[in-house]
FIKELO-589863 format. One record per residue: y, x, z of N, C-alpha, C in turn; residue number from 1. Coordinates in steps of 0.1 Angstrom, whole numbers. Layout:
<atoms>
<atom n_py="Y" n_px="X" n_pz="Z" ca_py="Y" ca_px="X" ca_pz="Z" c_py="Y" c_px="X" c_pz="Z" num="NUM"/>
...
</atoms>
This chain:
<atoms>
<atom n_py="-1409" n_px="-2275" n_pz="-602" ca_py="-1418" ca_px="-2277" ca_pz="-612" c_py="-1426" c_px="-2264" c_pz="-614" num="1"/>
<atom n_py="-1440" n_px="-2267" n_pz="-620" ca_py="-1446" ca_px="-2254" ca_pz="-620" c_py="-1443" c_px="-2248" c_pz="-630" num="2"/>
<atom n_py="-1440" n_px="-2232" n_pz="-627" ca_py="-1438" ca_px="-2224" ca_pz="-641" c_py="-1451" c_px="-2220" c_pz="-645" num="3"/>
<atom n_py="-1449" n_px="-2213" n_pz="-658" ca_py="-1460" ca_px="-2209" ca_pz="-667" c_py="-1455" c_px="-2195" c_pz="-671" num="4"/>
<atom n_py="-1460" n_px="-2184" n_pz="-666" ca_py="-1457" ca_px="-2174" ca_pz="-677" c_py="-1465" c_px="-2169" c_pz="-689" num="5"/>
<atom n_py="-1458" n_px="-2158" n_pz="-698" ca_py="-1459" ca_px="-2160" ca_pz="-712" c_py="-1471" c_px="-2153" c_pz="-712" num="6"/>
<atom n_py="-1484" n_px="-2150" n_pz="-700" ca_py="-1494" ca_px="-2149" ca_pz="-704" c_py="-1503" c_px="-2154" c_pz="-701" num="7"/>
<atom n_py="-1499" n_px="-2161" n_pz="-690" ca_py="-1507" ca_px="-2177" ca_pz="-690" c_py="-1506" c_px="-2184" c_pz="-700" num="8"/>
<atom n_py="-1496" n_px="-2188" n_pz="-707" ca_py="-1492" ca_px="-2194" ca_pz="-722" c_py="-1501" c_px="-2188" c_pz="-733" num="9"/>
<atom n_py="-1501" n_px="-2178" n_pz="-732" ca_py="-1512" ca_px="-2168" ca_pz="-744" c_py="-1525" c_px="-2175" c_pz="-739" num="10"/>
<atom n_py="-1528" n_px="-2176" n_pz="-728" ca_py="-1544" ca_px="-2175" ca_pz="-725" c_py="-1548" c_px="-2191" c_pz="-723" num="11"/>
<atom n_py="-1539" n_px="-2203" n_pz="-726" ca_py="-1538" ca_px="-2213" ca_pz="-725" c_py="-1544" c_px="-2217" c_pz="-739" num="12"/>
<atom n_py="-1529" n_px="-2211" n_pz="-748" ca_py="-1532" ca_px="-2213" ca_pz="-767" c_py="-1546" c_px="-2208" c_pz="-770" num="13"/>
<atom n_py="-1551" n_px="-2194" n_pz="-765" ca_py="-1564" ca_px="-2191" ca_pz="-768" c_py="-1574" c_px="-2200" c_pz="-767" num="14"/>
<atom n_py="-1571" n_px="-2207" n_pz="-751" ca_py="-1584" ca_px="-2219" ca_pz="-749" c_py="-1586" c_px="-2229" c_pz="-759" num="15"/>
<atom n_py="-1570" n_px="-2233" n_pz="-761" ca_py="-1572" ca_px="-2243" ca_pz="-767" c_py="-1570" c_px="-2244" c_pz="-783" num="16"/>
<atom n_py="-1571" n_px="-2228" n_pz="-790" ca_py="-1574" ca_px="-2229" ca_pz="-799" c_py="-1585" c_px="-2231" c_pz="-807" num="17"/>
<atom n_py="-1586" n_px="-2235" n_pz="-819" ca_py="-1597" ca_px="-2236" ca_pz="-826" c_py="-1597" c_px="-2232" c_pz="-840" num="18"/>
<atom n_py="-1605" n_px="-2221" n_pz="-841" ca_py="-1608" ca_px="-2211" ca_pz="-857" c_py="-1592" c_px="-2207" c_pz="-861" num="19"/>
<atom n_py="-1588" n_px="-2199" n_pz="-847" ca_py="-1576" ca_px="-2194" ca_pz="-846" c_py="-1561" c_px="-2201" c_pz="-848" num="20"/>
<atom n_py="-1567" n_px="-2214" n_pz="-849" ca_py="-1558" ca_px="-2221" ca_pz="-853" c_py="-1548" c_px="-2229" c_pz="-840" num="21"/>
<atom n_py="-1537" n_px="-2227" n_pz="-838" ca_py="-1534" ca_px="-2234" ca_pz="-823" c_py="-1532" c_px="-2252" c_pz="-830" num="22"/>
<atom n_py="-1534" n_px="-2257" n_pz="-816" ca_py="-1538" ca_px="-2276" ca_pz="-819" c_py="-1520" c_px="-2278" c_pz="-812" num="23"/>
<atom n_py="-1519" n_px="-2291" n_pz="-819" ca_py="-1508" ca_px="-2295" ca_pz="-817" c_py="-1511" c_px="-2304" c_pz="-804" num="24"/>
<atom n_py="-1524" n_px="-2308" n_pz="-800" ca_py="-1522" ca_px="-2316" ca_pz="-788" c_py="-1536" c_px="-2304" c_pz="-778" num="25"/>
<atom n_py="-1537" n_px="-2307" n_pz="-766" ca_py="-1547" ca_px="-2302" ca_pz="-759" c_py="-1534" c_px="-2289" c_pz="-747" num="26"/>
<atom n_py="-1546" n_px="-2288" n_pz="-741" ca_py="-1539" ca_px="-2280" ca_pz="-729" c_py="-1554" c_px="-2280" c_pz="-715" num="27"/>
<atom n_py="-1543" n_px="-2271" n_pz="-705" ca_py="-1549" ca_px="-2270" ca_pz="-692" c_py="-1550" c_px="-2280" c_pz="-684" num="28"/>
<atom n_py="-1558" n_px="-2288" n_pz="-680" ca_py="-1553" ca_px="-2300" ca_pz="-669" c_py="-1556" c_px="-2298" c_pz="-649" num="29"/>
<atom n_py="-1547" n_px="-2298" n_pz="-646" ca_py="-1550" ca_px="-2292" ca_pz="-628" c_py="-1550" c_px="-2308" c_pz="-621" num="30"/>
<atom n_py="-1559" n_px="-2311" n_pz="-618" ca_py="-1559" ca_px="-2326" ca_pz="-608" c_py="-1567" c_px="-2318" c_pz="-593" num="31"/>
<atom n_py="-1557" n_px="-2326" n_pz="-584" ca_py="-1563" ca_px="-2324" ca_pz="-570" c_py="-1573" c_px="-2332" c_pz="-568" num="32"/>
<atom n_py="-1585" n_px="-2323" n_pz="-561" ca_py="-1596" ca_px="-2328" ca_pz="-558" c_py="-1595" c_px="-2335" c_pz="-545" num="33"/>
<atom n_py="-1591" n_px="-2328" n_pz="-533" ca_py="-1586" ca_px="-2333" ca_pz="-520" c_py="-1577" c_px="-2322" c_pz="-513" num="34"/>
<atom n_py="-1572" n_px="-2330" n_pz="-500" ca_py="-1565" ca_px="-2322" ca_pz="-497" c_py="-1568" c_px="-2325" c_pz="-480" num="35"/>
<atom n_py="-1569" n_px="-2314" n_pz="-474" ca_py="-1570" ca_px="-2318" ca_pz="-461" c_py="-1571" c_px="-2302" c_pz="-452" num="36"/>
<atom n_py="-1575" n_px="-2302" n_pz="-437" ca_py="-1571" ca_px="-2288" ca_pz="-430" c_py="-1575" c_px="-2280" c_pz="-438" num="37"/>
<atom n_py="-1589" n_px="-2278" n_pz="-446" ca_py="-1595" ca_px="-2266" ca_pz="-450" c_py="-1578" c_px="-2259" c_pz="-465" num="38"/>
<atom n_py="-1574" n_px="-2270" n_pz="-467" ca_py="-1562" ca_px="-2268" ca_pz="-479" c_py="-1567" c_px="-2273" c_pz="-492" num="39"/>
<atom n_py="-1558" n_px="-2277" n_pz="-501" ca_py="-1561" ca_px="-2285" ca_pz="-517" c_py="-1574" c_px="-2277" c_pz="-519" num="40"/>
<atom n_py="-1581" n_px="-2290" n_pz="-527" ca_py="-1589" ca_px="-2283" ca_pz="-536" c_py="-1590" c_px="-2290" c_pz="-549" num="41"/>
<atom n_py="-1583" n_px="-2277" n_pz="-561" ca_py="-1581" ca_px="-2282" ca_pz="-572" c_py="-1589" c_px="-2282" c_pz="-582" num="42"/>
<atom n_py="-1589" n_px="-2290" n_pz="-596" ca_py="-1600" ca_px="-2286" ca_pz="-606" c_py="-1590" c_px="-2284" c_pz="-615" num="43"/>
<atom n_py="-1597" n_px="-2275" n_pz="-625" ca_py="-1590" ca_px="-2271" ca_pz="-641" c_py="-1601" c_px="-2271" c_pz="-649" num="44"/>
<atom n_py="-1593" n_px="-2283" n_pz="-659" ca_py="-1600" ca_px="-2281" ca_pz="-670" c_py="-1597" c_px="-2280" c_pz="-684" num="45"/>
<atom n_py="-1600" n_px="-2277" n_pz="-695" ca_py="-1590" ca_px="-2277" ca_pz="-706" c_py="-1597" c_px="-2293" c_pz="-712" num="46"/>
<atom n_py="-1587" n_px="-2298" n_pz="-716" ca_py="-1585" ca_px="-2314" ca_pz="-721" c_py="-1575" c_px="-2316" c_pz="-737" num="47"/>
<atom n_py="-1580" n_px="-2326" n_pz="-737" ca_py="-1576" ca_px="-2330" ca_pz="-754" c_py="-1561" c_px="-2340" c_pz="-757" num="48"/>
<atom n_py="-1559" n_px="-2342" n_pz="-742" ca_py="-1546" ca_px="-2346" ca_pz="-740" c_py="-1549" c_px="-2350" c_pz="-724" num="49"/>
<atom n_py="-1527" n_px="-2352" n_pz="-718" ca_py="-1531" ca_px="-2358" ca_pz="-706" c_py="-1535" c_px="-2370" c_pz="-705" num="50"/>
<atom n_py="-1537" n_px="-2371" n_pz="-690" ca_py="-1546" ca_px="-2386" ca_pz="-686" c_py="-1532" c_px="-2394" c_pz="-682" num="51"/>
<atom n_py="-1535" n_px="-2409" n_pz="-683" ca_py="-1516" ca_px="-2418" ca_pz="-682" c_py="-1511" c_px="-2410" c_pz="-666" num="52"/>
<atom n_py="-1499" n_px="-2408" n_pz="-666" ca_py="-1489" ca_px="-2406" ca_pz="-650" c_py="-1495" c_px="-2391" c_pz="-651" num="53"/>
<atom n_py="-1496" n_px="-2381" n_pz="-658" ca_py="-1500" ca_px="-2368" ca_pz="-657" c_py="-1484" c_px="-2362" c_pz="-663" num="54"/>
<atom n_py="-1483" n_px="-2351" n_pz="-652" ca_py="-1468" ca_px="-2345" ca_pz="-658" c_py="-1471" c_px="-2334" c_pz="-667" num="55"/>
<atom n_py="-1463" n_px="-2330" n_pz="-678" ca_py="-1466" ca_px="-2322" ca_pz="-685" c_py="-1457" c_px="-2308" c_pz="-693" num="56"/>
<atom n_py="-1458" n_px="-2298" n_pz="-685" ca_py="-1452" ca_px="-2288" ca_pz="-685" c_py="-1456" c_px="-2281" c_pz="-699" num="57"/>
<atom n_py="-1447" n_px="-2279" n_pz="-704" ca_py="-1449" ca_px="-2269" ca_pz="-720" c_py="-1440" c_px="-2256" c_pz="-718" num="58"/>
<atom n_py="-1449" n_px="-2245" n_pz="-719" ca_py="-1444" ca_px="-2232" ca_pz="-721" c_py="-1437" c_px="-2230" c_pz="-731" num="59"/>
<atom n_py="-1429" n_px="-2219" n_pz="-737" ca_py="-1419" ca_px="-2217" ca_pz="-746" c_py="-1430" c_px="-2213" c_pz="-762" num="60"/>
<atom n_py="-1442" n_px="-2209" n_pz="-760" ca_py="-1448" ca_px="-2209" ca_pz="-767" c_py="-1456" c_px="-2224" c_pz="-772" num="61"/>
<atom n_py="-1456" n_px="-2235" n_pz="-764" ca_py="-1458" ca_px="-2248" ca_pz="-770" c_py="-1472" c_px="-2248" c_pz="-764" num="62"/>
<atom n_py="-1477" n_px="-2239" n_pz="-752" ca_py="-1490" ca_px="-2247" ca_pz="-746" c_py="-1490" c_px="-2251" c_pz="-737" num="63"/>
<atom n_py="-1497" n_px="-2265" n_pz="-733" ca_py="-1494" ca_px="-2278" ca_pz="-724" c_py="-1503" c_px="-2278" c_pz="-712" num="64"/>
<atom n_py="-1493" n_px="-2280" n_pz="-701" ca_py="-1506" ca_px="-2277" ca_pz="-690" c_py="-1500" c_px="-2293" c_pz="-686" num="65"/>
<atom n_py="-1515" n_px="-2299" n_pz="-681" ca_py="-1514" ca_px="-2314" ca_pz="-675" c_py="-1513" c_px="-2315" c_pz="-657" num="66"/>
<atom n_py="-1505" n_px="-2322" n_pz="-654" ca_py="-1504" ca_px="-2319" ca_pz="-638" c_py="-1510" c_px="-2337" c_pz="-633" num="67"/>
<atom n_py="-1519" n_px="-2337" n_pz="-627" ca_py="-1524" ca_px="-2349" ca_pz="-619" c_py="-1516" c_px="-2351" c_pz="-609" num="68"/>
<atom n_py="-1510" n_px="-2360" n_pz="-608" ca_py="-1498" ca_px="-2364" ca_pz="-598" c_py="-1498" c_px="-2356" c_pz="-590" num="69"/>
<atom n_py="-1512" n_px="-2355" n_pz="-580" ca_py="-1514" ca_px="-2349" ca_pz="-565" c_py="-1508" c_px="-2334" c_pz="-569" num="70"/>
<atom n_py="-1518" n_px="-2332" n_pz="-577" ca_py="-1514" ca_px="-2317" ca_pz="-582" c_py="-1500" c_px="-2310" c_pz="-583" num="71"/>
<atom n_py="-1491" n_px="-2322" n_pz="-593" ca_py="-1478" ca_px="-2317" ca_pz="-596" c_py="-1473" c_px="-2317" c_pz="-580" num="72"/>
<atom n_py="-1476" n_px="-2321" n_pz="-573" ca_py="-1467" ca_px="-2322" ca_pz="-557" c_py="-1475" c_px="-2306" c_pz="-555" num="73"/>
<atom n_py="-1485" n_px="-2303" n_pz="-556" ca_py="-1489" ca_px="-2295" ca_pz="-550" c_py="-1485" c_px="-2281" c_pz="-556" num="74"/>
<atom n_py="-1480" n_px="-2279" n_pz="-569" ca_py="-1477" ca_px="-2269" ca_pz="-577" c_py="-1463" c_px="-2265" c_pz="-579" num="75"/>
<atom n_py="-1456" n_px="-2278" n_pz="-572" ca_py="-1440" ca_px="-2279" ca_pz="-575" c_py="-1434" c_px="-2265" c_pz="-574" num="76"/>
<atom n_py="-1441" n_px="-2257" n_pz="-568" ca_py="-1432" ca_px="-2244" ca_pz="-562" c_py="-1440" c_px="-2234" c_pz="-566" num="77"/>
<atom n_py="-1452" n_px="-2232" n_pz="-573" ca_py="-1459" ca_px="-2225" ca_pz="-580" c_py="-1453" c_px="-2215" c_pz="-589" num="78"/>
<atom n_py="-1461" n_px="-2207" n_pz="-597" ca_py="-1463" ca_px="-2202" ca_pz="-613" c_py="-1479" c_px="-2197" c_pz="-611" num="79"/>
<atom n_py="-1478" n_px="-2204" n_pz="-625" ca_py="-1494" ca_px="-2202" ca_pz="-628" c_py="-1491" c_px="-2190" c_pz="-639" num="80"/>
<atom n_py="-1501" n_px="-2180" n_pz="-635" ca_py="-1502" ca_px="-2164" ca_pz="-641" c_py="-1517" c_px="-2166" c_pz="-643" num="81"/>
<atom n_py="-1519" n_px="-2153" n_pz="-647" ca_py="-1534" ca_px="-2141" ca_pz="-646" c_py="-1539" c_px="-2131" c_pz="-642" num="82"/>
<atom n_py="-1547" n_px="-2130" n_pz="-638" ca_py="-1553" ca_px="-2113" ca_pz="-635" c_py="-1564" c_px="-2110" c_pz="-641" num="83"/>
<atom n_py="-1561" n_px="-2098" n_pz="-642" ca_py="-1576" ca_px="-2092" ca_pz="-650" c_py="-1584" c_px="-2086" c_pz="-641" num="84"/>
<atom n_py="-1596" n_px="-2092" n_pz="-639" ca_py="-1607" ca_px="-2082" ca_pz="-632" c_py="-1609" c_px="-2068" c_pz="-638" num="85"/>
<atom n_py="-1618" n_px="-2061" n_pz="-630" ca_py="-1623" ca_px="-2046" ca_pz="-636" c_py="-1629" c_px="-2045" c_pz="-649" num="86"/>
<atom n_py="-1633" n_px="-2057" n_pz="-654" ca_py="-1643" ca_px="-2056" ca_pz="-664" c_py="-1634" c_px="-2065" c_pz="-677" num="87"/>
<atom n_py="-1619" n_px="-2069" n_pz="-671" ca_py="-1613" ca_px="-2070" ca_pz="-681" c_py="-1613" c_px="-2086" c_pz="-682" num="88"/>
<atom n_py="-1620" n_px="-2091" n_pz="-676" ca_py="-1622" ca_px="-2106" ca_pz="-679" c_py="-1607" c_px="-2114" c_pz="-673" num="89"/>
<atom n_py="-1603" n_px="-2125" n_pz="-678" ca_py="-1591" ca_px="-2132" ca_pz="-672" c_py="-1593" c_px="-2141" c_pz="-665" num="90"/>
<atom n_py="-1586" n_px="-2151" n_pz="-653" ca_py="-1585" ca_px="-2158" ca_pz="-647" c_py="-1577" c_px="-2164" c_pz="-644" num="91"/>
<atom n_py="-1570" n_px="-2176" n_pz="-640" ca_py="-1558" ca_px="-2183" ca_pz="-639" c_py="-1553" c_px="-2181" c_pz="-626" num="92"/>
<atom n_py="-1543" n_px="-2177" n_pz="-621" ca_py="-1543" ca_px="-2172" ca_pz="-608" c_py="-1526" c_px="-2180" c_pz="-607" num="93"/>
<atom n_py="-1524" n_px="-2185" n_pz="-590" ca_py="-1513" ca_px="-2188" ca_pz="-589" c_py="-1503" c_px="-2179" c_pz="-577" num="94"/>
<atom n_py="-1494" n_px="-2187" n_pz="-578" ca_py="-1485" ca_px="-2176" ca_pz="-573" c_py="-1477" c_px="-2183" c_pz="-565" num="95"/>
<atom n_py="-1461" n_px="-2176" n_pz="-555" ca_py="-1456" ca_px="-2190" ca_pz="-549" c_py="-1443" c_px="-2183" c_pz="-561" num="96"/>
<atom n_py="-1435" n_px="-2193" n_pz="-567" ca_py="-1423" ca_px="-2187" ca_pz="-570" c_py="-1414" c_px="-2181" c_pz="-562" num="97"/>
<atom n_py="-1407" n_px="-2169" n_pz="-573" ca_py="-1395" ca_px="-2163" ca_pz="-566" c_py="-1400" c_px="-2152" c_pz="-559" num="98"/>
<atom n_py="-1414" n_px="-2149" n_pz="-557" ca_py="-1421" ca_px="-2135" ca_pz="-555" c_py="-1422" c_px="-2129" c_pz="-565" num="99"/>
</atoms>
């Protein structure tokens, strides 16, 4: 299953908060676009809930990332993190677990 660390989880609650307020429903949603030689191509979006047969991983802080079937196969061995560019900006970056 994919993990989530606790600053991906920060940067999750940020998205999906509103006038600082964190939402009881909403999150990240990862659906595979395709998959073939070139390798997956995924989309993320932030959503207001999952879509039906979407798996749904909650960090210990309570923000919800949505997995699109294809996706959750494709993430099973994942952790979704961040990195900061030079100028400070964030990005959702993945990882394989156990590195």
């Amino acid at each position: 299953m994919l993990a989530v660390t606790d600053a991906a989880a920060q940067a999750i609650e940020a998205l999906t908060s509103q006038n600082g307020q964190q939402q009881t429903e909403g999150g990240l949603r990862f659906s595979l676009q395709s998959s073939d030689d070139a390798g997956a191509q995924l989309a993320l979006a932030v959503t207001k809930q999952p879509e039906q047969g979407d798996q749904v991983v909650t960090a210990d802080n309570g923000a919800n990332v949505y997995l699109e079937r294809g996706a959750a196969e494709f993430l099973d061995d994942k952790v979704l993190d961040i990195q900061r560019n030079t100028d400070g900006e964030v990005a959702f970056a993945l990882a394989p677990q156990g590195v």
